[in-house]
Structures are given as C-alpha cells and as structure tokens.
C-alpha positions in Angstrom: 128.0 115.5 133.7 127.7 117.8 130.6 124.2 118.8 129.5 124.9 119.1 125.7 123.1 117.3 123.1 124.2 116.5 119.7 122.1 118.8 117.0 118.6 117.4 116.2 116.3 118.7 113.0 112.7 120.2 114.0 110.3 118.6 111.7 109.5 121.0 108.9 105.6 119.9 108.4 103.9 117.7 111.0 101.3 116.8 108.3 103.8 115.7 105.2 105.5 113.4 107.7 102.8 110.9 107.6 101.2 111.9 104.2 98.7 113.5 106.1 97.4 116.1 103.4 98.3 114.0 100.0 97.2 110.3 101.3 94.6 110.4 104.5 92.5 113.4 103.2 92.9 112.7 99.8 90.1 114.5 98.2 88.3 118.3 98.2 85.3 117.3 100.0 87.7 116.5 102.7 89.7 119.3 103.0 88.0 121.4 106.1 88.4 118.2 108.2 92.1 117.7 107.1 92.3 121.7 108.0 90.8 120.8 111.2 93.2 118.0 112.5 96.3 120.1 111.1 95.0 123.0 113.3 94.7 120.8 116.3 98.6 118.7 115.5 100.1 122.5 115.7 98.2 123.0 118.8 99.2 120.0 120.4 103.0 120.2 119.5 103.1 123.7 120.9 101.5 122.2 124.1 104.1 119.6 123.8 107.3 121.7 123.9 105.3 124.4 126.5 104.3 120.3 128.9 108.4 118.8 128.6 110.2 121.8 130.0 111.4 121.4 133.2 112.8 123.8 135.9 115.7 121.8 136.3 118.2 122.5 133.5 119.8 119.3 132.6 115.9 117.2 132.9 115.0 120.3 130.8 117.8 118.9 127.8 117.0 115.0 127.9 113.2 115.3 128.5 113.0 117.5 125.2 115.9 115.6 123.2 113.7 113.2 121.7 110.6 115.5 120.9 113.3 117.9 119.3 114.8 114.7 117.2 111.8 114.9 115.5 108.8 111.8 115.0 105.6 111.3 113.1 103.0 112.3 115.7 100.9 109.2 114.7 98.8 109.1 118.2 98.3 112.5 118.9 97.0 112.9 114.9 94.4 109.6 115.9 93.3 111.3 118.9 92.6 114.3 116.5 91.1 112.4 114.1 89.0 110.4 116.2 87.8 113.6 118.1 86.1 114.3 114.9 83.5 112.3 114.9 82.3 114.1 118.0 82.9 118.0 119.0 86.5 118.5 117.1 89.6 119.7 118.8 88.5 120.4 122.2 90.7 122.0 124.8 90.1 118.0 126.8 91.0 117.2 122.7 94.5 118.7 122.7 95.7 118.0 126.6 94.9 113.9 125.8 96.6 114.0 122.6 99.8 115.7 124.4 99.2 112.8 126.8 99.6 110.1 124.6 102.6 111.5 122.8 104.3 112.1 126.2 103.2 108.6 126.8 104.7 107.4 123.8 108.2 109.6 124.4 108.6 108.0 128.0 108.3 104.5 126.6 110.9 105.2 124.1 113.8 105.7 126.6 113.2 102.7 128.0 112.7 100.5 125.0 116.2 101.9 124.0 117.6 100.7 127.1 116.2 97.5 126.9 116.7 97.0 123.2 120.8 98.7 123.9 119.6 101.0 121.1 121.8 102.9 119.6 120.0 105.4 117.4 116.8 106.6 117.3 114.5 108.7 115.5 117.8 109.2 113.4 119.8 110.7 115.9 121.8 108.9 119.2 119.4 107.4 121.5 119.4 108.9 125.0 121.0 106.4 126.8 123.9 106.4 124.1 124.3 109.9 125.2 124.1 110.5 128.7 123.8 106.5 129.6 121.4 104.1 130.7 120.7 105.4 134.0 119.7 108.9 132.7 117.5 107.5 130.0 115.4 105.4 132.8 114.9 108.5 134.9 113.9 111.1 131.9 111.4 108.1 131.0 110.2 108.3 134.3 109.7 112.2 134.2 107.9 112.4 131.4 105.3 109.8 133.0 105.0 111.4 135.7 104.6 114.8 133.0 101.8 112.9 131.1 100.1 111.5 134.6 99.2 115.3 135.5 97.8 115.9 132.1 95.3 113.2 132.7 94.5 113.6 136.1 93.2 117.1 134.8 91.0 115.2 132.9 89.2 113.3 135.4 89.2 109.5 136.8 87.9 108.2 133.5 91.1 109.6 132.1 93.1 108.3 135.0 91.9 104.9 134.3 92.4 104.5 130.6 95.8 105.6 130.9 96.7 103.2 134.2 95.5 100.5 132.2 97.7 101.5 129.0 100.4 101.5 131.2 100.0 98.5 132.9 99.9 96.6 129.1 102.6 98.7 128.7 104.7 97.5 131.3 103.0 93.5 130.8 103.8 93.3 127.0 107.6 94.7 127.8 108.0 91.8 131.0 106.7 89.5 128.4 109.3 90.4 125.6 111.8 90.1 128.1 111.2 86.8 129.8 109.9 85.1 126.2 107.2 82.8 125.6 106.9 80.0 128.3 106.9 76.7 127.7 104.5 75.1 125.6 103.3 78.6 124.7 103.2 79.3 120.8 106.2 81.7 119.9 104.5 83.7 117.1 101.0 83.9 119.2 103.4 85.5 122.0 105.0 87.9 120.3 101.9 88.9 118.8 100.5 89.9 122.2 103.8 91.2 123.0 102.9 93.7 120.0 99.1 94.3 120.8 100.5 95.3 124.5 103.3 97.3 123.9 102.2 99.1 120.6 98.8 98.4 120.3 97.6 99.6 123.6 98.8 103.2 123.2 97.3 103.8 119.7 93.9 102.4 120.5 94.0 104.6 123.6 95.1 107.2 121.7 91.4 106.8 119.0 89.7 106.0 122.2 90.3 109.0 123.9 89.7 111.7 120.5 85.7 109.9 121.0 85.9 110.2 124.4 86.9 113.6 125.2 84.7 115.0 122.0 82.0 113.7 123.2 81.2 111.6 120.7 78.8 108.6 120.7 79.3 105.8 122.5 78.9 103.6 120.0 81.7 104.6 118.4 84.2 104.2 121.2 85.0 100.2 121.0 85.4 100.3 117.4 88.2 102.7 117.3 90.0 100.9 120.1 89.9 97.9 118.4 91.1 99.5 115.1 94.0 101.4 117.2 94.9 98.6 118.6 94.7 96.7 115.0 96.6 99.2 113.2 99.2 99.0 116.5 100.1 95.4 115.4 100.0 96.3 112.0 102.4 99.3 113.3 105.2 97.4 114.8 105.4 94.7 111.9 105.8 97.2 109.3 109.1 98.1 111.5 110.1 94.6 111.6 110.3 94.5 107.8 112.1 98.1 108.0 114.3 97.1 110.6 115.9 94.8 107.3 116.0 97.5 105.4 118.8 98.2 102.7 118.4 102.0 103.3 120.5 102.6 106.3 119.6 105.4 109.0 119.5 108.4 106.5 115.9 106.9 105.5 114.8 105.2 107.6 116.5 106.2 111.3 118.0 103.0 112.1 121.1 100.9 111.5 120.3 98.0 109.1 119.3 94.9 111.5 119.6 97.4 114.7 116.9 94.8 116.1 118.5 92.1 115.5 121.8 92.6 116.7 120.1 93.5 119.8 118.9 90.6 119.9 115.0 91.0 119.5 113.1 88.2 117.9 111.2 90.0 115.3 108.5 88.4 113.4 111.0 87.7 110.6 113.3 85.8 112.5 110.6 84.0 114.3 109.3 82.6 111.1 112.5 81.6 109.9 112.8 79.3 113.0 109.6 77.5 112.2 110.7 77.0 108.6 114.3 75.9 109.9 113.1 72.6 111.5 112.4 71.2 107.9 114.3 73.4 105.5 117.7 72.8 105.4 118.3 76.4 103.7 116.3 78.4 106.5 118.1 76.4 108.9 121.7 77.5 107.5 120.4 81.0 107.1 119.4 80.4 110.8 122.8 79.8 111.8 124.6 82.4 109.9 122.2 85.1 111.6 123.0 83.7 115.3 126.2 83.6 114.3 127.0 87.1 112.6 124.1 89.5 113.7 122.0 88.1 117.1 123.3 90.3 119.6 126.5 91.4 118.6 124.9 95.1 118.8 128.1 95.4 121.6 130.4 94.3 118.6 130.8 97.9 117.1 130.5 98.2 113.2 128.7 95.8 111.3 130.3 93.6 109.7 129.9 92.5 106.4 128.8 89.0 107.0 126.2 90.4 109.3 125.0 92.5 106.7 125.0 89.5 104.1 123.0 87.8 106.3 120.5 90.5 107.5 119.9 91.2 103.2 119.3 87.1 103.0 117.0 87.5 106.0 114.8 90.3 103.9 114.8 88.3 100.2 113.6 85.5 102.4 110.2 84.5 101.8 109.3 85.1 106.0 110.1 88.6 105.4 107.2 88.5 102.7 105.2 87.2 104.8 105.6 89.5 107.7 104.2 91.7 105.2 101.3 90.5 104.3 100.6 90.0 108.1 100.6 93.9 108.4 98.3 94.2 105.4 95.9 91.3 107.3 95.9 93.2 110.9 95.4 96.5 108.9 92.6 94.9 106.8 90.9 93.6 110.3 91.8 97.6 111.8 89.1 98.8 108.7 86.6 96.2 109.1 86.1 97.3 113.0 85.1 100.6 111.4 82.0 99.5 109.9 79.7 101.0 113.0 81.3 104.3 112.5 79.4 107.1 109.9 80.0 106.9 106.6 82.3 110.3 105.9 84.6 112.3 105.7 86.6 110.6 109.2 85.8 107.0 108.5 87.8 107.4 104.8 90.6 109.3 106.3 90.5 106.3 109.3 90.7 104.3 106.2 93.7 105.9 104.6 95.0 106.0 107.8 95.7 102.3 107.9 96.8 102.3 104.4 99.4 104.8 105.1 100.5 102.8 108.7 101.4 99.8 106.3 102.7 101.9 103.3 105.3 103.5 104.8 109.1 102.8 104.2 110.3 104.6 107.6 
C-alpha cells in the first residue's frame, strides 16, 4: 500500500481564513486581544503538527493529510477567544484547543466515510485515497491522540470530552437510522446538528473559560452560544452544499450532500411543502430521481445539476437561511451575562462571520 498523498496547500494566514483581523476584531481598541488570540492560533497549529506525527510512517501521512489540506481552525480560535475572558492563552489554553481540533480532524474521516465523500477541504477525502478502512483507523488514531491531551488536563477535562464524544457518536447513530416514527423530521435533524456539530464548538468556548480560569458564571453561556453558533454552523453548509461555485470556492462538488444522500435542511423542507404543492412535489421527484444518492454514479450529470440549482432558487433554501441567522441571533442573546468588551463584541462578530461565510 503506497504512502503518497496527492499535494495539499498550507494555509497562508490562519487569521484571514475566517476574517479574523478585518471582521471579529474589527476596531483599534480591539487590536491587543485580536494580537492575543493570533498569538495563541500559531501556538496551537505548531502544537498541532508537533501532537499528529506518528512513529509509524504511513499513520504519520494519513493522520497529518487533513491538517495539511488546510481548514479554518474555528474551535481552536473559540477556545482562544473564550480563554480571554479569564487568564489568556495558557499553556492548559493551547493543549485544549489542539484537543478540539484533533477532535474535530478524527470526526472528519469518519463523516467522509459515512457521507462516501469524495472531497474535502478541497482536496480527495482520505478514504478516496487510501479507502474506507484506512480512513476509520486514522480517525481512530487521532482520538486516541486528542484522549492523551486531555487526560493531561485532569478528570474535569476527561469528562467534557467523553461526553462530546458520546453526542458525537449519538447525533451520527441518529443521522444514520433517521427520525423514528411519529418523530418530527426537521426537530430530528436539528438535534442531529446540535449533537454532531454543536457539541464540539460549545466544548470548544467551554473549555477557553475553563482552563483560563475564568468565572463560573461565564461558563454555561458560552456553551450554549457554541453550541448555538454549531447549528447555525452546519446550516450555513447546507445552503453551501447548493452552491453554484463548485470546489475551487467552496471545497465541495455542487450537491456533494445530496448525492450522498443526506437529508439536508433544504431538502427536508421541500418534502413538507411537497404534500400540497404540486411544484415542490415535481421538484421532489426530479431530485430523487437525478441527484439522491447517485454520489456512486461518477460525473454529475446535467439534470442533477439542473435540479440541485432549482433546489437553491427554491424558496426552502431561503429559508434554511434565515434559520442560521435565527440560531446565530439566539448564540448572541446567551451572551448577555458575559462583560461588556472587547471578547463579548468579537463573540459577537464571531457569529456574524459563522453565518456570513460563502465556504
């Protein structure tokens, strides 16, 4: 089995790739604590690549392949941010922020072997490289790799992230198997969403005021703003996953989601509206028939991709939007305990780039 990887692009500026300096620190008066959380992102990505190498050469390539391929470092920056409110980038800081992102890394070869992925992060997804069963087991590394980190931490660490995982693990057995009978589709995949993205991000916050030593009091409100801005997250990437851009912009193949055969918020919508609108119902149709999980099919077609641009000028797709906006809004209103400041405006901003963003 060879151990080479297709070329992958370091990023050039963890801070532009989430309009870190231009939108979330926006003014002067907040330019030491933007300095701050810059400092502690370069700290954390060095302890990233020093935490995924492995002694074993080939683990060594496909633990590091998706790291390399790039990514916006949106927990890590939360725990950062979050840390501020209380003693800043401590060295506790910086090894629970690696955490999370090696967290967030593990989960993602899975997903893409659940999902049959085929790209990711704008390059081939791992298990379109090396296969499904290599994907599973590098996931399965770097868990193990973000389960030391935290056990230096202490039990309180151990806990927070068993529990993360365990939603983890819940909100993907819950994609998988659907919504049971007489359970409300849209309600269940909006768990689905608070388990498998939400959990990580508010663990993320929760763990910046945890391991600074910050107040108490400000501990519940950034979980349930992380885990807010986590719904908000993942439906901003069901609109995306329509997008007319293709993978240059945004990383994935038009639909990708779709033709895997995920019920996105979208297309759940559109089946609600299809039992009395004759229109959404033939749109309904033409989407089973042309882009639900023909992902093994090869190229797109272009009736799939007709369909897939009628799904995103649908009027569901709009409001799958203003959904994200209404979690993110919700996200900001659990800040009101925090200080007013410097971090509670950048939190702010935070959210505002989450639901912003085009990739």
């Amino acid at each position: 089995m060879a151990s080479s990887v297709p070329a992958v692009r370091r990023p050039a500026s963890l801070s532009s790739q989430v309009g870190l300096t231009d939108k979330i620190f926006a003014s002067g008066q907040d330019k030491e604590l933007a300095s701050s959380v810059d400092d502690g992102l370069a700290l954390v990505e060095e302890g990233l690549i020093a935490e995924m190498r492995f002694a074993d050469n080939f683990a060594d390539v496909t633990a590091r392949y998706l790291l390399e391929a790039g990514g916006k470092r949106v927990r890590p920056m939360l725990t950062l941010l979050a840390a501020q409110l209380g003693e800043g980038n401590t060295p506790e800081v910086l090894k629970a922020a690696e955490a999370i992102e090696i967290t967030h890394l593990a989960s993602l070869y899975h997903d893409d072997v659940m999902d049959e992925a085929q790209m990711r992060r704008g390059v081939p997804s791992a298990q379109s490289v090396w296969g499904n069963s290599v994907a599973v087991l590098t996931g399965d590394l770097l868990f193990a790799r973000a389960s030391k980190l935290v056990a230096a931490l202490g039990v309180r660490a151990i806990t927070m992230q068993a529990d993360t995982f365990e939603r983890l693990c819940l909100g993907q057995l819950h994609e998988t198997i659907g919504p049971q009978d007489g359970e409300d589709p849209i309600e269940h995949y909006l768990q689905v969403l608070a388990d498998k993205t939400g959990s990580l991000i508010a663990a993320a916050a929760q763990m910046g005021v945890v391991f600074s030593h910050a107040s108490e009091d400000y501990e519940q409100p950034v979980v349930t703003f992380g885990e807010k801005i986590g719904v908000a997250f993942q439906l901003i990437d069901d609109v995306i996953d329509l997008s007319s851009e293709g993978v240059a912009e945004t990383g994935k193949t038009p639909g990708n989601d779709l033709r895997a055969g995920v019920a996105t918020l979208p297309l759940l919508r559109l089946r609600v509206r299809a039992e009395s609108d004759a229109d959404a119902l033939a749109l309904l149709e033409r989407l089973e028939r042309d882009v639900i999980g023909t992902v093994d099919d090869g190229a797109i077609t272009p009736e799939a991709t007709a369909a897939i641009a009628a799904l995103r000028d649908h009027d569901v797709t709009a409001q799958t939007l203003d959904e994200a906006h209404r979690w993110a809004h919700e996200a900001v209103e659990a800040l009101a305990p925090l200080p007013k400041g410097s971090v509670k405006k950048a939190l702010t901003r935070f959210a505002d780039t989450i639901v912003d963003r085009s990739s």
